[in-house]
C-alpha positions as CSV (number, residue, x, y, z in Angstrom):
1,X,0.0,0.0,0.0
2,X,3.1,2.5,1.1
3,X,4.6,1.7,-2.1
4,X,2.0,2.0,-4.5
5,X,1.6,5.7,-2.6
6,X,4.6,6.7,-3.2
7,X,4.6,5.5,-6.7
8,X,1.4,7.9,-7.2
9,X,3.1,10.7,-5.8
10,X,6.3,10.1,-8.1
11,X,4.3,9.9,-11.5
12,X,1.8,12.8,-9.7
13,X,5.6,14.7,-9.2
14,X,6.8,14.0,-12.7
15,X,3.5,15.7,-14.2
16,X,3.8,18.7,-12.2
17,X,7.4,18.4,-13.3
18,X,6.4,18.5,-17.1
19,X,3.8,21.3,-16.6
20,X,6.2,23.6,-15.9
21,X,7.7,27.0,-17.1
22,X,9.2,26.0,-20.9
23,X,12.9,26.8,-20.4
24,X,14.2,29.3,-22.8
25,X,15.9,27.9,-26.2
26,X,19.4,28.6,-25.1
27,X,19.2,27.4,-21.9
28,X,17.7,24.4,-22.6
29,X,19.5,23.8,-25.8
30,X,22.6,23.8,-23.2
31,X,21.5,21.8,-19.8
32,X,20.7,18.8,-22.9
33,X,24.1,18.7,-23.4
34,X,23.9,20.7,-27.1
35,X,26.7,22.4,-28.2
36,X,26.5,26.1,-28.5
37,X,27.0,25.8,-32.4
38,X,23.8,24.3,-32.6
39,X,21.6,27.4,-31.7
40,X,22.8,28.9,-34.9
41,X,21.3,29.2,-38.1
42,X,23.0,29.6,-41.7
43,X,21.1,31.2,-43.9
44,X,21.7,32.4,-47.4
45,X,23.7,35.6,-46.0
46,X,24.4,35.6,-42.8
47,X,25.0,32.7,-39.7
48,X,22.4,34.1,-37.0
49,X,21.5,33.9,-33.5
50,X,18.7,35.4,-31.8
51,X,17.6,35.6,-27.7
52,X,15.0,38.5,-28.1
53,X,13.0,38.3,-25.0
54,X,15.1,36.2,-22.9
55,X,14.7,37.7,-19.9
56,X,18.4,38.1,-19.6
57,X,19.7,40.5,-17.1
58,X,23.4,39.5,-18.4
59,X,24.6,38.0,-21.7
60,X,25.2,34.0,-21.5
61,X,29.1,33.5,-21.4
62,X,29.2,30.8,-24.9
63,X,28.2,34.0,-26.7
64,X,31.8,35.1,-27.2
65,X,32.7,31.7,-28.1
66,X,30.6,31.8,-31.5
67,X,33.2,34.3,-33.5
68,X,31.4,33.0,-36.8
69,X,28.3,35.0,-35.8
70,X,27.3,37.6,-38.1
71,X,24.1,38.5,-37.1
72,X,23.2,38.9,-33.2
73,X,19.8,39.8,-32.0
74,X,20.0,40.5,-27.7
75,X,17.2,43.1,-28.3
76,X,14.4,42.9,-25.5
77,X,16.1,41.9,-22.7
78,X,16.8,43.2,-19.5
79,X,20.9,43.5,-19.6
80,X,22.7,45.8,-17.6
81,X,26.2,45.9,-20.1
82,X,27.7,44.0,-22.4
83,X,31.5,42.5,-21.7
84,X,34.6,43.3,-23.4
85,X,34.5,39.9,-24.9
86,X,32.0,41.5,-27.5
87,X,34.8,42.4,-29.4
88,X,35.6,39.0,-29.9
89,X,32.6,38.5,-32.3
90,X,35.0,40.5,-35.2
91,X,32.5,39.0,-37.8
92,X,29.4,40.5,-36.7
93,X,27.6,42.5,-39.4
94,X,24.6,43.1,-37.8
95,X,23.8,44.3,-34.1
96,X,20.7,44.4,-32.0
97,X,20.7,45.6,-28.9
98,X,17.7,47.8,-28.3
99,X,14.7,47.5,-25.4
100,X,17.6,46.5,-22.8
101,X,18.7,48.9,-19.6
102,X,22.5,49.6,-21.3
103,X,24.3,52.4,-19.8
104,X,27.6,52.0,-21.8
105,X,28.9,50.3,-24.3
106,X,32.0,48.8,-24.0
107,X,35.2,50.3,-26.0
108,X,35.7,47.1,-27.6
109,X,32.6,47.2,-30.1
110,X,35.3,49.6,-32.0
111,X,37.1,45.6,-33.0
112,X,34.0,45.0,-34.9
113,X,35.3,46.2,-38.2
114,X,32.4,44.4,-40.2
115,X,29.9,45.9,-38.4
116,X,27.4,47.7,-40.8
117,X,23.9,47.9,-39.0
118,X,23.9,48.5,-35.2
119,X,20.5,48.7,-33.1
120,X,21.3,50.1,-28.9
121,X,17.8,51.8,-29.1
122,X,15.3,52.1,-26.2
123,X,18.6,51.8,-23.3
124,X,19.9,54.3,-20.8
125,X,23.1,55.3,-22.6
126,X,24.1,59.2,-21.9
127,X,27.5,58.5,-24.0
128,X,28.5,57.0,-26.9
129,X,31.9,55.3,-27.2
130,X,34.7,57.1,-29.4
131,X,35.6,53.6,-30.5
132,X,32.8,52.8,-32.5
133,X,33.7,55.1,-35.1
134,X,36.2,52.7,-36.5
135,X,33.6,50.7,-37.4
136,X,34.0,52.0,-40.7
137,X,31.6,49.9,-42.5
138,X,29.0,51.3,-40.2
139,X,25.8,51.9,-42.8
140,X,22.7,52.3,-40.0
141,X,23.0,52.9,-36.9
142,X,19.9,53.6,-34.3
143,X,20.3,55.2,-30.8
144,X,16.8,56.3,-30.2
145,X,14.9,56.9,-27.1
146,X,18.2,56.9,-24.6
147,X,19.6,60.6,-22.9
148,X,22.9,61.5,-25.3
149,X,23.4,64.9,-25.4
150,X,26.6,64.9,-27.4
151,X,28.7,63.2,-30.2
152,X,32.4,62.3,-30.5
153,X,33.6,64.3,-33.2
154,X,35.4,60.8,-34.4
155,X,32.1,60.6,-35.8
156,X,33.3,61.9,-38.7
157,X,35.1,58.8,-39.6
158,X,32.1,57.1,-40.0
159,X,32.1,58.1,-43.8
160,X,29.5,55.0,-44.8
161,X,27.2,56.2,-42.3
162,X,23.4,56.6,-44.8
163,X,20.9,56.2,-41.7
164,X,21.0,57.4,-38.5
165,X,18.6,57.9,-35.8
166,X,18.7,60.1,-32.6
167,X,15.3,60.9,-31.5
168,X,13.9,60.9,-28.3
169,X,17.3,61.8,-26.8
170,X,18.8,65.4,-24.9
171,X,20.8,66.9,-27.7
172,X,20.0,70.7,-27.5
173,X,22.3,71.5,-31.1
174,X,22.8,69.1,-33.8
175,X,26.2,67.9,-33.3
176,X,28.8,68.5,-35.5
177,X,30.2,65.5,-36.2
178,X,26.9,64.9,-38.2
179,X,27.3,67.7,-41.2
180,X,30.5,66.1,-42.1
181,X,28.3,62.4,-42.8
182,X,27.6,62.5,-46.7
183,X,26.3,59.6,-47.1
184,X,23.2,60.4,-45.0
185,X,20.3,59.8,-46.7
186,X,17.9,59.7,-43.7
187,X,18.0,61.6,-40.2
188,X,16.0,61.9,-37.2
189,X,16.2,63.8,-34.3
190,X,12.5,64.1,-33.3
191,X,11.9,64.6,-29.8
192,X,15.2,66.4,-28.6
193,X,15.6,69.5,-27.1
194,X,17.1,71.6,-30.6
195,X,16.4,75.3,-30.8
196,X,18.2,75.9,-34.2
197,X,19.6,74.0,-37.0
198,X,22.5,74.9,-38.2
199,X,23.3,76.5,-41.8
200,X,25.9,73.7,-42.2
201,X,23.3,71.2,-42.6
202,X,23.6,72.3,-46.5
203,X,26.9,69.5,-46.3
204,X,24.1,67.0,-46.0
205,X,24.0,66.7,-50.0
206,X,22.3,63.2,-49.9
207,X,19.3,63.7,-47.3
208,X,16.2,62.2,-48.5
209,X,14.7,62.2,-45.3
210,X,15.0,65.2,-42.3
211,X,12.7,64.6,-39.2
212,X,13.0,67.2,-36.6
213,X,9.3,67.5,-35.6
214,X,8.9,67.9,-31.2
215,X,11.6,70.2,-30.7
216,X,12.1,74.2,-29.8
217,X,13.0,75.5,-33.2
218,X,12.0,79.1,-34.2
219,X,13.3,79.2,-38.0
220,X,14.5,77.0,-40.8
221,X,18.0,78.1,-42.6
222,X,18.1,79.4,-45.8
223,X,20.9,76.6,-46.2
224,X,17.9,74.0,-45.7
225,X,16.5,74.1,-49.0
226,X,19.9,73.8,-50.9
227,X,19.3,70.0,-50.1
228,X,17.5,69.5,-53.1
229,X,17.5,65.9,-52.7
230,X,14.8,66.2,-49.6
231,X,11.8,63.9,-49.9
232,X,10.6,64.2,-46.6
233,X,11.1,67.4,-44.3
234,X,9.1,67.0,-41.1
235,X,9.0,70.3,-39.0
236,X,5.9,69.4,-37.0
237,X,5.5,70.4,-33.4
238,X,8.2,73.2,-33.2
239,X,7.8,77.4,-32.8
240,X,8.3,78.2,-36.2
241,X,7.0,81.3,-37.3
242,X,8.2,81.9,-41.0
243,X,9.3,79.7,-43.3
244,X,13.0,80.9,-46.1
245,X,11.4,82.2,-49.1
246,X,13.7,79.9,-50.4
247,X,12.1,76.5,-49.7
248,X,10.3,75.9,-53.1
249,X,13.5,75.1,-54.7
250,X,13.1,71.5,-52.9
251,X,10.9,70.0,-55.8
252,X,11.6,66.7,-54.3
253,X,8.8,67.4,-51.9
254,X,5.3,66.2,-53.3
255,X,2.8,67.5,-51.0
256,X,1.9,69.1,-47.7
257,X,2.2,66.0,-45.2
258,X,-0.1,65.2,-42.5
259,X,0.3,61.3,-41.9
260,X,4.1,60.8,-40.5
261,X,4.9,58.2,-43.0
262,X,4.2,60.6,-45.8
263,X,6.7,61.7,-48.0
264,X,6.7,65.6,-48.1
265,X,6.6,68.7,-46.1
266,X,5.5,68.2,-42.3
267,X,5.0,71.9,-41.2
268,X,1.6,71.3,-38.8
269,X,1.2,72.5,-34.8
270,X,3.4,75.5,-35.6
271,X,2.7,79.2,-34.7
272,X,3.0,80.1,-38.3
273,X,2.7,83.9,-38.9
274,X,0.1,85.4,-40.8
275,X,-0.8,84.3,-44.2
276,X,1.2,81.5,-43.9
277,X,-1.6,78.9,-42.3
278,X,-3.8,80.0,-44.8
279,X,-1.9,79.3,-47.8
280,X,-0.1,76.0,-46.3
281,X,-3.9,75.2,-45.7
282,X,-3.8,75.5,-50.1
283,X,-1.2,72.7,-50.8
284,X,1.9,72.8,-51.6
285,X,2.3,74.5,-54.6
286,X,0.4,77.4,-53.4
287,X,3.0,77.8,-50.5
288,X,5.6,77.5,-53.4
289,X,4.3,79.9,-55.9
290,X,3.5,82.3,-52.6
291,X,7.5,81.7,-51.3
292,X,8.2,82.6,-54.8
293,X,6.8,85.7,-55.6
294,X,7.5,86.8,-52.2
295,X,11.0,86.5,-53.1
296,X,10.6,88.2,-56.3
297,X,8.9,91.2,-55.2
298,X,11.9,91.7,-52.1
């Protein structure tokens, strides 16, 4: 009778034991006695490993023995840093670590010379690392929604750089590390604290794409609309009064923008000066034709 109770409770044990919390991929893929190797996958590009939403308050230790990883997603987690021993994955191309609680990045990401897309939004960072500007193949880089204020002018060595994000960060000037970035084709810095933009921005030659909507700026530069490349210019949400008779030489732009993935001119919930909210109000061309003749008649 004692036996056949405790037999009960054993299978009765062993269910409860199989109900359980799932153990994460890499976990278990490691207490079964897996090599590390095995979590990754080749595809037709790149050898990949993923641990979004982990849980992880620290990076698991047989990361930085994988230096044939080329693309790492940590995004989602909860870690604090990440090791030196990053720069050991040299091979990396592609880096995600955004929606962690990062404060720093370690010196050594600067070893990862075949880096070319790097993802540290949503984090705590207030600096950014000199070092990672000789990542030289750097083509998009995201650092949204942290507190920088600033830029290491070795920026400017980041010569590949075409996309870069900065919103929702404490910069209160555009640095300038950024005018000297050609290849830009697309910048944000929504959501800071700017209260002018510089006439250098005119260096910017390739800009498709300028968001600076949710900031404190009072006027545009003349310089602005010598980016003739501009497809999308969104000004939203700032204290802009007039507007540089100059602006209708950026033909790129299509049409007054209300919906933010609209390509065109964003110029709504400013306190435009008289008649500029009634002719913005008539499209695009009328604000053109208006700019223009302005011009003509000064």
């Amino acid at each position: 009778m004692g036996t056949e109770h405790s037999k009960s409770e054993g299978r009765r044990r062993m269910v409860f034991l199989r109900k359980g919390p799932k153990l994460p991929a890499w976990e278990d893929a490691l207490l079964s006695g897996k090599e590390p190797k095995s979590l990754l996958k080749r595809g037709l590009r790149y050898v990949s490993l993923s641990l979004i939403m982990k849980g992880m308050t620290s990076a698991p230790d047989f990361l930085w023995g994988l230096p044939e990883v080329q693309k790492l997603n940590l995004s989602r987690n909860q870690l604090v840093m990440i090791p030196p021993s990053l720069g050991k994955l040299d091979r990396l191309v592609v880096l995600n670590l955004g929606g962690n609680c990062l404060k720093c990045l370690p010196k050594e990401i600067g070893l990862l010379r075949n880096l070319k897309v790097l993802f540290v939004n949503m984090n705590c960072l207030t600096e950014v690392p000199a070092e990672l500007s000789l990542c030289r193949k750097l083509e998009v880089l995201s650092l949204s929604h942290n507190c920088i204020s600033q830029l290491p002018l070795s920026f400017t060595d980041l010569t590949s750089l075409r996309k870069l994000n900065l919103s929702n960060n404490r910069f209160v000037q555009i640095p300038l590390c950024i005018f000297a970035l050609r290849s830009l084709d697309f910048l944000h810095l929504g959501s800071n604290r700017l209260e002018n933009i510089a006439e250098s921005v005119q260096y910017l030659v390739n800009l498709q794409i300028f968001i600076v909507e949710n900031n404190n700026i009072r006027t545009l530069p003349r310089s602005l609309c010598f980016i003739t490349t501009l497809e999308l210019l969104n000004v939203d949400y700032n204290a802009i009064q007039t507007l540089p008779d100059d602006l209708y030489l950026l033909r790129r732009l299509p049409r007054i923008a209300w919906n933010p993935m609209d390509k065109g001119l964003h110029i709504a919930h400013n306190p435009l000066s008289r008649p500029l909210p009634e002719v913005v109000e008539g499209g695009l061309d009328v604000l053109f034709n208006y700019l223009r003749e302005k011009k003509e008649h000064n």
